[in-house]
py3Dmol code that shows the C-alpha trace and the ligand (Angstrom):
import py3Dmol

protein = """\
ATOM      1  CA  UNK A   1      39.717  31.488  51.134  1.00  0.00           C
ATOM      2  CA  UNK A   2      39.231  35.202  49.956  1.00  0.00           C
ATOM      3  CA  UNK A   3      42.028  36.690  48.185  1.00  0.00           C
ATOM      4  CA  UNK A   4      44.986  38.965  50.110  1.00  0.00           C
ATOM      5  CA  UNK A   5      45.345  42.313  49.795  1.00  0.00           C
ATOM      6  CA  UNK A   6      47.787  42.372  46.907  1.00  0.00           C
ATOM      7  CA  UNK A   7      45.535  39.901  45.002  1.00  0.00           C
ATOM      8  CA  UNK A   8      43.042  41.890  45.191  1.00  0.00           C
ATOM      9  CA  UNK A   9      43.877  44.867  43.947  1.00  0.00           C
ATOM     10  CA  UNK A  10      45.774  43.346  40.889  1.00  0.00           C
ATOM     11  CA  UNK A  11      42.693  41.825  39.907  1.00  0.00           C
ATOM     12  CA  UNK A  12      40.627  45.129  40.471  1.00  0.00           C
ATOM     13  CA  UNK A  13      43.238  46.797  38.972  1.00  0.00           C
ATOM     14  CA  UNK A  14      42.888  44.608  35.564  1.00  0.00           C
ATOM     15  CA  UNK A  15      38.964  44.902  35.668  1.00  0.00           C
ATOM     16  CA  UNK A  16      38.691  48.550  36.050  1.00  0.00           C
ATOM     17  CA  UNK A  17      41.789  49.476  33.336  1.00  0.00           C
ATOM     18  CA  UNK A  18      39.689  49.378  30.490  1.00  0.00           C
ATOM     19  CA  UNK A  19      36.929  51.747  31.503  1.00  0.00           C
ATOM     20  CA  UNK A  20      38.954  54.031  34.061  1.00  0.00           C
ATOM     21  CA  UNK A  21      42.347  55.801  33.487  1.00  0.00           C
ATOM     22  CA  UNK A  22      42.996  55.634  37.287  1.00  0.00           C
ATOM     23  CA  UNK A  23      42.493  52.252  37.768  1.00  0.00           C
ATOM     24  CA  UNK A  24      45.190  51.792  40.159  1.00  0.00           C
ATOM     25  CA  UNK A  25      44.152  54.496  42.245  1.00  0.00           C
ATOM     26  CA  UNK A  26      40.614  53.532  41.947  1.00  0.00           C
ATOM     27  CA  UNK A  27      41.030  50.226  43.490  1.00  0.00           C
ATOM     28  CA  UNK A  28      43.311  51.257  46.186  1.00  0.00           C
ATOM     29  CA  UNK A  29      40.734  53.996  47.157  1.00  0.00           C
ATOM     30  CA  UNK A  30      37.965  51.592  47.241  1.00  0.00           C
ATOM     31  CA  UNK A  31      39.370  48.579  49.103  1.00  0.00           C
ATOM     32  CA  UNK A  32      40.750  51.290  51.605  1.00  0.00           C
ATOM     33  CA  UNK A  33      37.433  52.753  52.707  1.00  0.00           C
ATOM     34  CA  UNK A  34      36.398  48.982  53.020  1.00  0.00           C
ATOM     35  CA  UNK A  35      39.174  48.169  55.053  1.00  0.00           C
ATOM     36  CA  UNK A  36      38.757  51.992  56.853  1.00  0.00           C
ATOM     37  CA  UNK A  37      43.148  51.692  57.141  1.00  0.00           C
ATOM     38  CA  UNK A  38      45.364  54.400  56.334  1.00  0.00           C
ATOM     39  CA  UNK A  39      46.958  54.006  52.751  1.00  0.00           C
ATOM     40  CA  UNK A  40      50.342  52.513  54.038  1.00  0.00           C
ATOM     41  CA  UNK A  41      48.314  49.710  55.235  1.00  0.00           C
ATOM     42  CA  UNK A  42      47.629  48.434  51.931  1.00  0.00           C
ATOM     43  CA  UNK A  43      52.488  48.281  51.230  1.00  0.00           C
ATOM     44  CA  UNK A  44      52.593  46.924  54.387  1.00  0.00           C
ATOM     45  CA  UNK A  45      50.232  43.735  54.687  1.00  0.00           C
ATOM     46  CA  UNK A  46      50.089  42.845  51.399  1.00  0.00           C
ATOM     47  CA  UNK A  47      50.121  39.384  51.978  1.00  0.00           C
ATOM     48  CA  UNK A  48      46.826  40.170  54.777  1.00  0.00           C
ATOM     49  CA  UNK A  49      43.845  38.431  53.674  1.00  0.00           C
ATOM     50  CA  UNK A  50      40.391  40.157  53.274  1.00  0.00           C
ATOM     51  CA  UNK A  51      37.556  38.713  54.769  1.00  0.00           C
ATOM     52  CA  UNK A  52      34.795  37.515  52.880  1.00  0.00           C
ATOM     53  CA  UNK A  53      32.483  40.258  53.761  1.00  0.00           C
ATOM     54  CA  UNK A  54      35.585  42.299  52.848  1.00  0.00           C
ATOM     55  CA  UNK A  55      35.525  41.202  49.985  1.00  0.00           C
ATOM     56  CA  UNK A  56      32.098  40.510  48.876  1.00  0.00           C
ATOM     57  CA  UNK A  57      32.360  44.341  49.312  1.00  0.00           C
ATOM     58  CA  UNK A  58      35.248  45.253  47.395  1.00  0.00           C
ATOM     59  CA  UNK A  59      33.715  43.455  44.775  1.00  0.00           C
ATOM     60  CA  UNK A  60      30.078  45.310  45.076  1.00  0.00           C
ATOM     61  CA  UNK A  61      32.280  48.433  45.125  1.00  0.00           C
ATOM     62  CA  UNK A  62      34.584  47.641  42.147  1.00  0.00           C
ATOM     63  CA  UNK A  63      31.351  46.414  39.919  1.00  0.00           C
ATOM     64  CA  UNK A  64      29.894  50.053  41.118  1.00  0.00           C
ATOM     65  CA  UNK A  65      33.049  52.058  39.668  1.00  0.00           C
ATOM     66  CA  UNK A  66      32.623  49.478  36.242  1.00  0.00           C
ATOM     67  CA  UNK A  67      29.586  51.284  35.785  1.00  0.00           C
ATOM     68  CA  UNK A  68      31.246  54.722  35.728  1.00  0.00           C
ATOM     69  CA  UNK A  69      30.067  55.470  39.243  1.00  0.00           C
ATOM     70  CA  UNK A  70      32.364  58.139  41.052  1.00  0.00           C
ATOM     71  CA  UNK A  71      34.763  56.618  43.622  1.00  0.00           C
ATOM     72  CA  UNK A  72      33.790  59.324  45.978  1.00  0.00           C
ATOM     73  CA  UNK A  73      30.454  58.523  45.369  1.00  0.00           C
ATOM     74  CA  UNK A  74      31.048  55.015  46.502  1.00  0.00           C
ATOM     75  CA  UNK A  75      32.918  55.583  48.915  1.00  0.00           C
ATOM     76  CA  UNK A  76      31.006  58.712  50.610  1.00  0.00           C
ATOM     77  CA  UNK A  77      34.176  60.682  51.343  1.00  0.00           C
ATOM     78  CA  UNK A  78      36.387  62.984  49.220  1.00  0.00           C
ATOM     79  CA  UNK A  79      39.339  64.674  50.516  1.00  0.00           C
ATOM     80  CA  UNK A  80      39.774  68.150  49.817  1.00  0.00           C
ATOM     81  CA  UNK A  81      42.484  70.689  51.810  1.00  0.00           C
ATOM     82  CA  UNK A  82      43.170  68.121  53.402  1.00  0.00           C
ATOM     83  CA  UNK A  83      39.630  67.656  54.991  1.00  0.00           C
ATOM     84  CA  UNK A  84      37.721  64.703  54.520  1.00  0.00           C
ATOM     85  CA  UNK A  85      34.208  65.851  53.099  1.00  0.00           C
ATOM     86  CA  UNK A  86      31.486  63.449  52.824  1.00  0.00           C
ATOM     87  CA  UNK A  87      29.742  63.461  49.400  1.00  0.00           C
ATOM     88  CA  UNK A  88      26.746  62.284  47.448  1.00  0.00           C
ATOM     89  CA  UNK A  89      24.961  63.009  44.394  1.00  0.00           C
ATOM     90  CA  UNK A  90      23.398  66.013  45.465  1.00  0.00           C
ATOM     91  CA  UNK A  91      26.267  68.178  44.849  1.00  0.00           C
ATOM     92  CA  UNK A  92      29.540  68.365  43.137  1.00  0.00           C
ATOM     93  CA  UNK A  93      31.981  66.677  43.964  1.00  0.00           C
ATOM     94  CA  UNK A  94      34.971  68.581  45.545  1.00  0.00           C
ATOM     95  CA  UNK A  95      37.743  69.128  42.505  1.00  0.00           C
ATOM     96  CA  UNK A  96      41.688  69.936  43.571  1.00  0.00           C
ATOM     97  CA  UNK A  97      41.059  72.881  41.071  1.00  0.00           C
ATOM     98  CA  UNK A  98      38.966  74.480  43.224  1.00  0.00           C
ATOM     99  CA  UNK A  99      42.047  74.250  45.851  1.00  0.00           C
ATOM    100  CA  UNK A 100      43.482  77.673  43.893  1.00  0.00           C
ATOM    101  CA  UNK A 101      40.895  79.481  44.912  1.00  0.00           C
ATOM    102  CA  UNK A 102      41.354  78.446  48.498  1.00  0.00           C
ATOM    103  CA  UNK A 103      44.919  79.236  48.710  1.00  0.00           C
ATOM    104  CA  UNK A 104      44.308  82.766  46.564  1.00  0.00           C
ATOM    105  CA  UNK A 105      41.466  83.704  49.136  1.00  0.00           C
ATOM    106  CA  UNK A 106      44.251  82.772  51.789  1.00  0.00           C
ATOM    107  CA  UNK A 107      46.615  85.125  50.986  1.00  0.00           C
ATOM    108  CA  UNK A 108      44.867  88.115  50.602  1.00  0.00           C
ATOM    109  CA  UNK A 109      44.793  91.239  53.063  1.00  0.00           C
ATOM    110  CA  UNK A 110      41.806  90.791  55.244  1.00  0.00           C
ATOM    111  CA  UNK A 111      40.057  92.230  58.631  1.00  0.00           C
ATOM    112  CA  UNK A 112      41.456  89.728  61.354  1.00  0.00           C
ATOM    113  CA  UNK A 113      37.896  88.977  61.847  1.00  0.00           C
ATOM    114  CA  UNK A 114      36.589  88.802  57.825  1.00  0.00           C
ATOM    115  CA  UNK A 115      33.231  88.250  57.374  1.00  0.00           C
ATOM    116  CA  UNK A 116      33.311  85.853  54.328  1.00  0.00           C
ATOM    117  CA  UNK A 117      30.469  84.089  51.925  1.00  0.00           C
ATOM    118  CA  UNK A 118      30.509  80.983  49.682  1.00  0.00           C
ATOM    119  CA  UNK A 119      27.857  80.903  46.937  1.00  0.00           C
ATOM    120  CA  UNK A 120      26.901  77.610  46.214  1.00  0.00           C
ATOM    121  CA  UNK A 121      28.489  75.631  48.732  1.00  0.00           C
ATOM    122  CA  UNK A 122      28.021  72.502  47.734  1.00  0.00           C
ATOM    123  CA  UNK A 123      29.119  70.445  50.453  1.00  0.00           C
ATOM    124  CA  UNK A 124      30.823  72.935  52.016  1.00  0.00           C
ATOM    125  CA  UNK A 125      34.138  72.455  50.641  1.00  0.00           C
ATOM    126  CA  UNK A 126      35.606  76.373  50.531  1.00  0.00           C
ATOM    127  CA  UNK A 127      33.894  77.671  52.876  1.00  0.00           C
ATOM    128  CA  UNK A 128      34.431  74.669  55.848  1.00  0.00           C
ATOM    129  CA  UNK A 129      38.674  74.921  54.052  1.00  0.00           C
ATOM    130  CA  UNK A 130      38.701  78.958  54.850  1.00  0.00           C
ATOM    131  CA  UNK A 131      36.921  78.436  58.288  1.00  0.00           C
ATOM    132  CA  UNK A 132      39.570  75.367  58.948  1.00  0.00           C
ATOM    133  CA  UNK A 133      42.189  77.724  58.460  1.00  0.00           C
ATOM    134  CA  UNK A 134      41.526  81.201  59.680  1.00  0.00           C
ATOM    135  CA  UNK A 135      39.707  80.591  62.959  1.00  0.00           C
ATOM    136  CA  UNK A 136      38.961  84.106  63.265  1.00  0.00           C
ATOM    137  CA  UNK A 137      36.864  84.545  60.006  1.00  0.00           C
ATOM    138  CA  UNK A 138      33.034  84.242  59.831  1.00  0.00           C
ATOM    139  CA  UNK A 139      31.782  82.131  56.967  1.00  0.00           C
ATOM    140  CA  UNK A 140      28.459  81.799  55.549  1.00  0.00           C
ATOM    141  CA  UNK A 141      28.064  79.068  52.433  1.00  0.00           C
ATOM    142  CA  UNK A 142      25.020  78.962  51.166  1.00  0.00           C
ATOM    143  CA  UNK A 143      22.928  76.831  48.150  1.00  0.00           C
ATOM    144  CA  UNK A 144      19.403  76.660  47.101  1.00  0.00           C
ATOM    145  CA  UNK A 145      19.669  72.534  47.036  1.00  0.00           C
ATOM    146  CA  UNK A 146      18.209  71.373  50.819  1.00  0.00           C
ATOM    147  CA  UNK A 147      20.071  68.493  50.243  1.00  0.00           C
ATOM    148  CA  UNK A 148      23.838  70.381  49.992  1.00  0.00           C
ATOM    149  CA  UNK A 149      22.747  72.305  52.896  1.00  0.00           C
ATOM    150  CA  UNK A 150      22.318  69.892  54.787  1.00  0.00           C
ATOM    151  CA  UNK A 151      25.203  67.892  53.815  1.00  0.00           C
ATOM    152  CA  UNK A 152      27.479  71.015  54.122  1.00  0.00           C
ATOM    153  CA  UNK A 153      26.140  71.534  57.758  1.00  0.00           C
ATOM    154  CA  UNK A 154      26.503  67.890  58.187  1.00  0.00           C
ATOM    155  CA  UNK A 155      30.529  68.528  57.170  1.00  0.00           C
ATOM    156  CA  UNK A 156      30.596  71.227  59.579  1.00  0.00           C
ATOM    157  CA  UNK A 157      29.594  69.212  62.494  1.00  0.00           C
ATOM    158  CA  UNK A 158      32.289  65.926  61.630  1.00  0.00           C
ATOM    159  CA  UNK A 159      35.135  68.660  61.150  1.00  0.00           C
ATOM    160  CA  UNK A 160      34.089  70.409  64.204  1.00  0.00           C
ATOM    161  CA  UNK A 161      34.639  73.555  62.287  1.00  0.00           C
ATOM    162  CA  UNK A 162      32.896  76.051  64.259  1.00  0.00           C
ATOM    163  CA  UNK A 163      33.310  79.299  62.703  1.00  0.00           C
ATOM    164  CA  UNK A 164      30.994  78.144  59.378  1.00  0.00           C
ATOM    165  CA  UNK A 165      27.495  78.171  59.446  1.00  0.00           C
ATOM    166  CA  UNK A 166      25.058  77.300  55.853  1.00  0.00           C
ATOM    167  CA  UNK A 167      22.158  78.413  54.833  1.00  0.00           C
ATOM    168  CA  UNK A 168      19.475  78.448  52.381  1.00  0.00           C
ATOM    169  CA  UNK A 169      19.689  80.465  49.822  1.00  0.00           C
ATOM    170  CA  UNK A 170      19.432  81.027  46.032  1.00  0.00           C
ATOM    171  CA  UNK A 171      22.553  82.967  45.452  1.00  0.00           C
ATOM    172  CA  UNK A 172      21.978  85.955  47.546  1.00  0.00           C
ATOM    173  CA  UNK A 173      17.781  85.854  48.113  1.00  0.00           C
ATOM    174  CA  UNK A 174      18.135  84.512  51.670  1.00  0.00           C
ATOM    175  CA  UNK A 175      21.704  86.851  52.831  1.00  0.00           C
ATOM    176  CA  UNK A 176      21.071  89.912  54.757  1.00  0.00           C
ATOM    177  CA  UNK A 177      22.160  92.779  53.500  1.00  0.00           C
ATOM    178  CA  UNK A 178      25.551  92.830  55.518  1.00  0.00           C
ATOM    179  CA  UNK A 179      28.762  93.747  54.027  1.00  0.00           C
ATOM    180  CA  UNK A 180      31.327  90.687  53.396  1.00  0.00           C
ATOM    181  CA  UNK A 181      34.682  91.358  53.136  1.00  0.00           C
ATOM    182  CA  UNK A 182      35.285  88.669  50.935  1.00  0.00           C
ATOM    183  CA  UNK A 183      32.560  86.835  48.527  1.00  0.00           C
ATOM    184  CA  UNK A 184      33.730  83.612  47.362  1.00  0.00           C
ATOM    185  CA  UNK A 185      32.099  81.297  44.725  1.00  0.00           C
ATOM    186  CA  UNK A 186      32.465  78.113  42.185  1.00  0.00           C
ATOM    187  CA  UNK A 187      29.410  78.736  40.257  1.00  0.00           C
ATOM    188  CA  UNK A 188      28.264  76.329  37.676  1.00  0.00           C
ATOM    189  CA  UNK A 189      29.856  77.348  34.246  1.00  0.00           C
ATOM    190  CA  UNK A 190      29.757  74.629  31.712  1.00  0.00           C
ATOM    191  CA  UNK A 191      28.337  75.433  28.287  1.00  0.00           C
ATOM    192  CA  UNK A 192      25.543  73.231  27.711  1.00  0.00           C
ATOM    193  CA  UNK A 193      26.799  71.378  24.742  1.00  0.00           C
ATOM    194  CA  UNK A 194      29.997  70.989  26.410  1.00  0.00           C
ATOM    195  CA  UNK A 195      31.423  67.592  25.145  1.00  0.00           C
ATOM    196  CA  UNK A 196      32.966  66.320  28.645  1.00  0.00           C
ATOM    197  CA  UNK A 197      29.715  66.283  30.671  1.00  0.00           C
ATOM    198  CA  UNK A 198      29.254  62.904  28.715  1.00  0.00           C
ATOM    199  CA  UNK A 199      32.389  61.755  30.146  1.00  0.00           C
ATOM    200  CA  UNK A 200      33.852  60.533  33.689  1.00  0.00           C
ATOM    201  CA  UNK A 201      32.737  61.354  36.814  1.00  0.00           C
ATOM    202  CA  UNK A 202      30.093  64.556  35.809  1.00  0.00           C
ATOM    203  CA  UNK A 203      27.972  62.096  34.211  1.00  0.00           C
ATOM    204  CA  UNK A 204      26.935  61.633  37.656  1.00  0.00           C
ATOM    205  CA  UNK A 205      26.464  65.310  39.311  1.00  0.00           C
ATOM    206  CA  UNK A 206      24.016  67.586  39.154  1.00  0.00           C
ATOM    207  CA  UNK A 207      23.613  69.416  35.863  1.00  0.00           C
ATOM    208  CA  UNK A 208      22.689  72.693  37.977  1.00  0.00           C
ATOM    209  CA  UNK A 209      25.955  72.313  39.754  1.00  0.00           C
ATOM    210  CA  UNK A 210      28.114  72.002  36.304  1.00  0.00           C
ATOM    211  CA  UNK A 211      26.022  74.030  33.470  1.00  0.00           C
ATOM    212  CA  UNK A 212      24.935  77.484  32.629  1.00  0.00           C
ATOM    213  CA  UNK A 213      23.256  79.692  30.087  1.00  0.00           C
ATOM    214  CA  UNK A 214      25.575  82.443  28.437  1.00  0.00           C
ATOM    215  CA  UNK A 215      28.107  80.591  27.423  1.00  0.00           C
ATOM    216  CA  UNK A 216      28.577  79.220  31.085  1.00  0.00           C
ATOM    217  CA  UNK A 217      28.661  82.722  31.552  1.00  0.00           C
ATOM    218  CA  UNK A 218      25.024  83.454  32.941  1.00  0.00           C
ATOM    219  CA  UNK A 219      25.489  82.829  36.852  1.00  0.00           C
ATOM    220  CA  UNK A 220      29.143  84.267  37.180  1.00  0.00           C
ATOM    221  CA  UNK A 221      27.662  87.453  35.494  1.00  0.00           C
ATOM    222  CA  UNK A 222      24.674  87.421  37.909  1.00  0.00           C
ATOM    223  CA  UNK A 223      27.178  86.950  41.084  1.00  0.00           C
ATOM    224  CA  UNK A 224      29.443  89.984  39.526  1.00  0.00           C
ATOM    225  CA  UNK A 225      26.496  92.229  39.469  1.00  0.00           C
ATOM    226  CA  UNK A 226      24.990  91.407  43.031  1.00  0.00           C
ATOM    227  CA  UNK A 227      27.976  91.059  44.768  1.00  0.00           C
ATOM    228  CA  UNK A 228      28.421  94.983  44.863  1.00  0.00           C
ATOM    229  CA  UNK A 229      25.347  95.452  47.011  1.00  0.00           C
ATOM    230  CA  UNK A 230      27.242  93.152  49.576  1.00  0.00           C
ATOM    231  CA  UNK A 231      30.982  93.606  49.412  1.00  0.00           C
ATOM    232  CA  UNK A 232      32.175  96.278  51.919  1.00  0.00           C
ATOM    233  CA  UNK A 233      34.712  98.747  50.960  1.00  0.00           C
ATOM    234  CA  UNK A 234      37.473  97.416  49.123  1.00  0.00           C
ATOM    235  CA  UNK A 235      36.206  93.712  49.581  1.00  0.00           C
ATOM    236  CA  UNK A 236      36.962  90.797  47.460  1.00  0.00           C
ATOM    237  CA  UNK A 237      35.185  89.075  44.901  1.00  0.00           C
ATOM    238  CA  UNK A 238      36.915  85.548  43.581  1.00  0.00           C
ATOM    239  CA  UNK A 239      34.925  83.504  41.343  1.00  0.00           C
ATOM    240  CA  UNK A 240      36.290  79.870  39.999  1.00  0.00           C
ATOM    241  CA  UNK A 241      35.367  79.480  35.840  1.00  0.00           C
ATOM    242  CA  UNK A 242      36.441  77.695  32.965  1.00  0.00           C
ATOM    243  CA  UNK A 243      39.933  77.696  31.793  1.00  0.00           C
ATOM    244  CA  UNK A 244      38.756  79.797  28.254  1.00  0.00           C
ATOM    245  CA  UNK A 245      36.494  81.658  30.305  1.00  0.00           C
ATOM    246  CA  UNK A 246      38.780  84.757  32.027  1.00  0.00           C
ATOM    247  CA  UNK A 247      38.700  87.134  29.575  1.00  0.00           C
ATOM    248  CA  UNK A 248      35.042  86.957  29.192  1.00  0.00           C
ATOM    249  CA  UNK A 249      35.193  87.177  33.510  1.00  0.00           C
ATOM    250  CA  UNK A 250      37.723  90.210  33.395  1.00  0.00           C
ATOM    251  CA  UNK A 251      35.402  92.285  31.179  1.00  0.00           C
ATOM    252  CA  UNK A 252      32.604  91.659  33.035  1.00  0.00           C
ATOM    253  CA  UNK A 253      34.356  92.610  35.990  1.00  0.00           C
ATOM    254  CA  UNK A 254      35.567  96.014  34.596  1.00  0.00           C
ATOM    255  CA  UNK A 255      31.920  96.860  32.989  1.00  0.00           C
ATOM    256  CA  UNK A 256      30.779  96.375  36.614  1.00  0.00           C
ATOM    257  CA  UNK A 257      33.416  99.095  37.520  1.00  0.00           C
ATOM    258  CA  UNK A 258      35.507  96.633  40.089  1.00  0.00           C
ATOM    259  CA  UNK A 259      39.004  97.958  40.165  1.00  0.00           C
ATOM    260  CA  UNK A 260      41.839  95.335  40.662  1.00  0.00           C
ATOM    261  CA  UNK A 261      41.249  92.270  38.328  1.00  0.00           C
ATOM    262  CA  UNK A 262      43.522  89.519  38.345  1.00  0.00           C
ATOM    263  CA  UNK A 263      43.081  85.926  36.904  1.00  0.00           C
ATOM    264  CA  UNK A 264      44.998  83.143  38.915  1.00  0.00           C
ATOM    265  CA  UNK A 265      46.077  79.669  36.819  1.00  0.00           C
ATOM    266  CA  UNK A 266      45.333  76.660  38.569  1.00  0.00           C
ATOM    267  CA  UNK A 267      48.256  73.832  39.384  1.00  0.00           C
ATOM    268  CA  UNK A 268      47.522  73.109  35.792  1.00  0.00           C
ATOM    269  CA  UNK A 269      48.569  75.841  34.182  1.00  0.00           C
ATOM    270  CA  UNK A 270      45.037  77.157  33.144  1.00  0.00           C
ATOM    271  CA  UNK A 271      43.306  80.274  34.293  1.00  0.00           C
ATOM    272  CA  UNK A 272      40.912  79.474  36.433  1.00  0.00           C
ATOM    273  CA  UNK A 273      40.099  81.864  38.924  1.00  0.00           C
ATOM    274  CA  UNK A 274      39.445  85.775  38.773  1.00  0.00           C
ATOM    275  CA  UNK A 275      38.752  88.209  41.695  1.00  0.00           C
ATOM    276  CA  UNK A 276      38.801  91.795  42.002  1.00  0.00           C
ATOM    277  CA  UNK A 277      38.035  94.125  44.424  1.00  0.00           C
ATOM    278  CA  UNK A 278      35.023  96.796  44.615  1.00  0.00           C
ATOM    279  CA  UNK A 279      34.490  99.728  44.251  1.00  0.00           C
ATOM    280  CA  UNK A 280      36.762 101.263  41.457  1.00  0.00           C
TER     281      UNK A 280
END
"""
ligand_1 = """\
10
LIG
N 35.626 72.254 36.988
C 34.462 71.429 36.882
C 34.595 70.520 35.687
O 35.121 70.914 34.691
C 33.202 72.226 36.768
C 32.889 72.914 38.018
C 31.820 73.952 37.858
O 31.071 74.029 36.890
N 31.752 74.767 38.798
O 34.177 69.385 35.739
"""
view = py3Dmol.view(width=600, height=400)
view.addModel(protein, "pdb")
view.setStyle({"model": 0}, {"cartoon": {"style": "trace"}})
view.addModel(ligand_1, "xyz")
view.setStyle({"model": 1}, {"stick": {}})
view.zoomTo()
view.show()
């Protein structure tokens, strides 16, 4: 008889401790998007029993994670402002970080109607949480990968988000030349020899998503410098970076002769995301 819901995620719990800090979490994840049951299901029927093709998944799913495999890779779906975003290897994979940025762009004093971009979308994640929240914005994401657009647009459609639309687009090659009131992005900006894209979960995104030239600093500089041919007057520029990297960000910003720069520290505690407003 396969094993009950408790008993099964002790004994996932005890194979995936020694390669995963989250075990726990990790196995509850998994055996939930098996089971496709809300997370009190797993405190209240402990005692359920899987079935066997339950649980000849589980196991397929746990051996997956042994191997260092994402769980949101395995399971397809990552959460992220509270909207579940399917993922795959294509793109990175939506990070709570990235939430500041969100609830920064949020606050700030905007047109009713903003008209609002997201370089390198990815799956969609900022630009389909902005459109989510402010039905009266416009949003445009946008990545050069086919595959994220396609994904992102696929988002779009499950969320029934209507007021986001993707497109193809090497940071701003494909954009008309129409003024945004607010540019949004979470550029790759990982120094190459950085020692952590050898560990966990980046091991298996895309390098173009994570690294840059310049210190990390190569793309975020490029963004700075086109974004002023598309910001309207007194538009926004917020840009997601490395927690050592806002100085660097700030001076940029200034040498580009935005007025306004502020760095925002993620939940945290690190700086992680700098905006500031053009022209001077
Ligand atoms: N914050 C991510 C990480 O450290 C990197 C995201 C990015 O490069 N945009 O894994």
């Amino acid at each position: 008889m396969p094993q009950s819901i408790e008993q099964a995620l002790i004994a996932a719990t005890a194979l995936l401790t020694p390669s995963s800090d989250s075990a726990k979490l990790d196995a509850q994840a998994l055996l939930l998007s098996i089971l496709d049951k809300p997370r009190s299901y797993l405190f209240s029927w402990p005692e359920k029993h899987l079935t066997e093709q339950q649980e000849a998944e589980f196991n397929r799913a746990c051996q997956r994670r042994l191997q260092g495999e994402p769980v949101a890779h395995i399971t397809g779906i990552r959460e992220f402002w509270s909207l579940p975003l399917k993922v795959n290897a294509t793109t990175l994979i939506p990070r709570p970080d990235t939430e500041t940025l969100v609830e920064y762009a949020l606050g700030l004093e905007l047109p009713h109607a903003a008209n609002v971009l997201d370089l390198g979308t990815g799956t969609g994640a900022i630009a389909l949480a902005l459109a989510s929240e402010m039905p009266n914005w416009q949003v445009l994401g946008v990545d050069r990968v086919p595959e994220a657009v396609a994904l992102a647009n696929e988002n779009q459609q499950r969320l029934n988000i209507n007021n986001a639309t993707f497109a193809l687009s090497n940071w701003f090659s494909a954009v008309n030349h129409k003024k945004f009131d607010l540019i949004v992005s979470n550029p790759p900006y990982i120094e190459y020899d950085d020692e952590h894209l050898s560990q966990g979960d980046v091991r298996f995104e895309p390098l173009s998503a994570l690294v840059a030239d310049d210190d990390g600093m190569a793309d975020i500089k490029q963004i700075i410098t086109m974004a002023r041919d598309y910001l309207a007057t007194n538009g926004y520029l917020l840009i997601e970076h490395g927690y050592q990297q806002s100085v660097k960000v700030q001076e940029f910003f200034a040498q580009m002769s935005y007025s306004h720069i502020l760095t925002v520290k993620d939940l945290g505690g690190n700086d992680r995301v700098t905006l500031a407003q053009w022209p001077k």
